[in-house]
N, C-alpha and C positions, 0 to 999 in steps of 0.2 A: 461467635461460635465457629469453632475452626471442626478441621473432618474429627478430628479427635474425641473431640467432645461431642459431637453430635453421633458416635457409633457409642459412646455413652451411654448414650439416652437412646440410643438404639437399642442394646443390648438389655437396659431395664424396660423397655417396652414390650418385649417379648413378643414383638408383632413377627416376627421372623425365625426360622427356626433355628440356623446356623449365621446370627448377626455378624460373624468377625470374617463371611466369608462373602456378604453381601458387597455388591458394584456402588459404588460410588458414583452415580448420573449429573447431579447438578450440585455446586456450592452458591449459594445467596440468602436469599429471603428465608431459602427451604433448604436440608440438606435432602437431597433424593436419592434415594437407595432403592437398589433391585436383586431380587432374588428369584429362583422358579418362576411363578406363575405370579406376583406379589410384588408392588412396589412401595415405600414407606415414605413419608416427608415427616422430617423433622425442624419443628420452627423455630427460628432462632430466639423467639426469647417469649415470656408469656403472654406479651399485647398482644400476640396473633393467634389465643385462641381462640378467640371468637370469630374470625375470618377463617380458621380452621374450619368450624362448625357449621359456619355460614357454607362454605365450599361446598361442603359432605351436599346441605340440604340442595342444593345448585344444582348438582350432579345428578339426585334423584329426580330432581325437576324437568332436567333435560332430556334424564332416560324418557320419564311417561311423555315427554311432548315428541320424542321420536328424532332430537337433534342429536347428530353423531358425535360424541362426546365420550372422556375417560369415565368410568364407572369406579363408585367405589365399591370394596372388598369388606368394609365393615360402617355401620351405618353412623357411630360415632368417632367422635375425639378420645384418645387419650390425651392426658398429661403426665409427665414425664418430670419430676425436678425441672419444673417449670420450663420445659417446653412442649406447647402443642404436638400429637405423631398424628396422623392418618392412615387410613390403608388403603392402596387401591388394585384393583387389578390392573396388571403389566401389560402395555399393546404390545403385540406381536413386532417383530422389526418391522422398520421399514421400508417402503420399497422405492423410494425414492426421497429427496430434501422437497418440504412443503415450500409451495412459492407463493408469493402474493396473492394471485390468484383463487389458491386454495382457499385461502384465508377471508376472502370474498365473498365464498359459496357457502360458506359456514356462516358469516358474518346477514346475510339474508339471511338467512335461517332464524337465526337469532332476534335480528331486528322484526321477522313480523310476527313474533310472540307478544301474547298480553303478559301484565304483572302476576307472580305467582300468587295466590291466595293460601298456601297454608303459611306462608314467612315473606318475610320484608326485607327486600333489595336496598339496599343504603344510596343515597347519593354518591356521586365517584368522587372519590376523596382524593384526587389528584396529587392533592399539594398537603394529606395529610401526614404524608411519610417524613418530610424533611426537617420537622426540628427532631425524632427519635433518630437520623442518619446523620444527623449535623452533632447530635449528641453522642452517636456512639463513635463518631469521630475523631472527639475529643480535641486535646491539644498539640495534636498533630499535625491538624490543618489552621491556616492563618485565621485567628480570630474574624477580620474583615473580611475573608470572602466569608463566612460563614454569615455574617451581618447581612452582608450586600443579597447574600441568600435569600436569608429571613424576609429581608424587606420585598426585593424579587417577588415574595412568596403572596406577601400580604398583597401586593399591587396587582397579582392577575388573578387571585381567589377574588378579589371584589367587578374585576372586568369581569372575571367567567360569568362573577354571578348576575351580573346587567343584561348578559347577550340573549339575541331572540333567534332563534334556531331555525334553521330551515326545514329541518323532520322533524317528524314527530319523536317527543320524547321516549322512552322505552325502557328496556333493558337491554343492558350490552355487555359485553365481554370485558372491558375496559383495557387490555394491553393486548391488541387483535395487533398479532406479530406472525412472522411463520414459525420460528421460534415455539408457539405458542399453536400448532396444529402438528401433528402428527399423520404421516397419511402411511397407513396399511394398506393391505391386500382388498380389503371392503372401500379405499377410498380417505381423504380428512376428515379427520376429528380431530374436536378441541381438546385440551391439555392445561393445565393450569387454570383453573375457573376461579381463584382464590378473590379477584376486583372484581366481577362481575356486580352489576348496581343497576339502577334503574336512573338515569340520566341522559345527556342529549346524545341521540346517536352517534352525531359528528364525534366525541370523544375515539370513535373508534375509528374511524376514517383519518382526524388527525394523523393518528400514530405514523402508517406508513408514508403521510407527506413529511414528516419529519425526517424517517429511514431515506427518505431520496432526496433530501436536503443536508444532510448531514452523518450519515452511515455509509454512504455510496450504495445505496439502494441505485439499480440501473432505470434508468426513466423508460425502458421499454416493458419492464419490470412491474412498473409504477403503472404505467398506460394499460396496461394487461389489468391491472387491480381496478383500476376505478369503471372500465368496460366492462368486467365483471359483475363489477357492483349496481353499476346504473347509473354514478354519480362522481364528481372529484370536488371533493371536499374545498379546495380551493378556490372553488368557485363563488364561497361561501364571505362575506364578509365579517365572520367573526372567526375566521379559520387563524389569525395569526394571534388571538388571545388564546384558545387553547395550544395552538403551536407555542406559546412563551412558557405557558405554564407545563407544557411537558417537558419543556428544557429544562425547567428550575427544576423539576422532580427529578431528570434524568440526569444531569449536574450535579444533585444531594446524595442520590443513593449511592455514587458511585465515595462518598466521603466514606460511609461507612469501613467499607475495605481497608481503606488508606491505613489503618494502624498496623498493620499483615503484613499489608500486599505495596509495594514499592512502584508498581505499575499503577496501581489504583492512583495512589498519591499525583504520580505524574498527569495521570489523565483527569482526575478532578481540577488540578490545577491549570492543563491547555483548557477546559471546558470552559472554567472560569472568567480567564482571561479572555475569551471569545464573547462570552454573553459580556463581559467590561464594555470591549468593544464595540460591540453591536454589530459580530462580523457574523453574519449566519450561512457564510459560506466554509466556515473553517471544518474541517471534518472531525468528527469524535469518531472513538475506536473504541474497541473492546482489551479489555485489558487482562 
């Protein structure tokens, strides 16, 4: 789904009043669009309307539990010529870039919730995304990494599923990034609630020792998050089975783009080359 076509599906959504005059915010998973007071995501293809749906009820979750979070604007899904829209209300700018930290204070929050009772959090489907990104990749990327993917894939879904966790299991955010908090005038809030699950906390803690291991997340950066939090995930002896498995995830998704995006191609392929090796010092980039 390129902007094209996702202002498409915009324009037949009718969630927006003037779609051809809407801002274009993020291209991925979601196209995200903003207008007035209104923001819209559209999914790239129809697997994801039920993570659509799942989101919306998240949201509402979070409002009544009082965690600072995007609110939606309309209580369900549409569909669109088969793709997912949403609607949510627009945060105000920001007043500053969310840092690790922020993402900390939210991430408490979250973890000392019990399981919702009107809907069911899915286990984190970490490593569900990579044969639908390895697929819409197609035959642009090398058959054999794509292989070496798959297998990758298969061999840390069965370590995740062995490990014995240090927290208690819960619900989590599942891609606790700054990225992925917003902080206004009131402070952070969360943004993208689409993986939230009910799985081992650590999943979320992973994430940013991976950004300081291979993002150039800065380690003062880093020391600031886990202070916040209470805890550094690395302390953890199953800390480098979730760490492999968000490489393979974070390695795949980026396949998707490759057919587009010229950048993409190149960086799935340093990535690849890296987990070959078993260099985990090599840095990935955004492309």
């Amino acid at each position: 789904m390129d902007e094209a076509r996702a202002r498409e599906v915009l324009a037949g959504a009718g969630a927006l009043p003037r779609p051809a005059q809407a801002r274009l915010l993020a291209l991925g998973e979601n196209a995200v669009f903003a207008a007035g007071d209104l923001a819209v995501k559209v999914g790239r293809d129809a697997e994801l309307l039920d993570r659509a749906r799942r989101e919306l009820a998240v949201a509402l979750w979070l409002e009544e539990a009082g965690v600072p979070a995007v609110r939606a604007a309309r209580p369900t899904a549409l569909f669109v010529d088969g793709h997912p829209v949403t609607v949510w209300r627009r945060l105000p700018e920001p007043v500053r870039p969310a840092e690790p930290r922020d993402v900390a204070v939210l991430l408490r929050l979250v973890h000392e919730l019990a399981l919702p009772s009107s809907f069911e959090l899915p286990p984190r489907e970490l490593l569900g995304g990579v044969e639908r990104w390895l697929r819409l990749a197609g035959d642009v990327i090398d058959p054999a990494d794509a292989a070496y993917l798959r297998e990758r894939r298969d061999g840390f879904a069965s370590a995740a599923a062995a490990l014995t966790p240090h927290l208690t299991p819960g619900p989590i955010h599942g891609d606790a990034l700054p990225r992925n908090v917003h902080v206004g005038p009131d402070g952070p809030v969360l943004v993208d609630l689409e993986t939230f699950s009910a799985d081992l906390r650590e999943h979320d803690l992973v994430v940013l020792a991976l950004s300081r291991d291979r993002y150039g997340l800065p380690a003062e950066a880093y020391d600031a998050f886990t202070a916040t939090y209470g805890w550094d995930v690395r302390e953890w002896d199953g800390c480098a089975v979730l760490r492999g498995a968000r490489e393979t995830a974070s390695c795949a998704w980026v396949a998707q783009h490759a057919p587009s995006n010229p950048k993409a191609l190149a960086e799935f392929e340093r990535r690849v080359a890296s987990l070959r090796d078993g260099d985990p010092t090599v840095r990935w980039y955004p492309f």
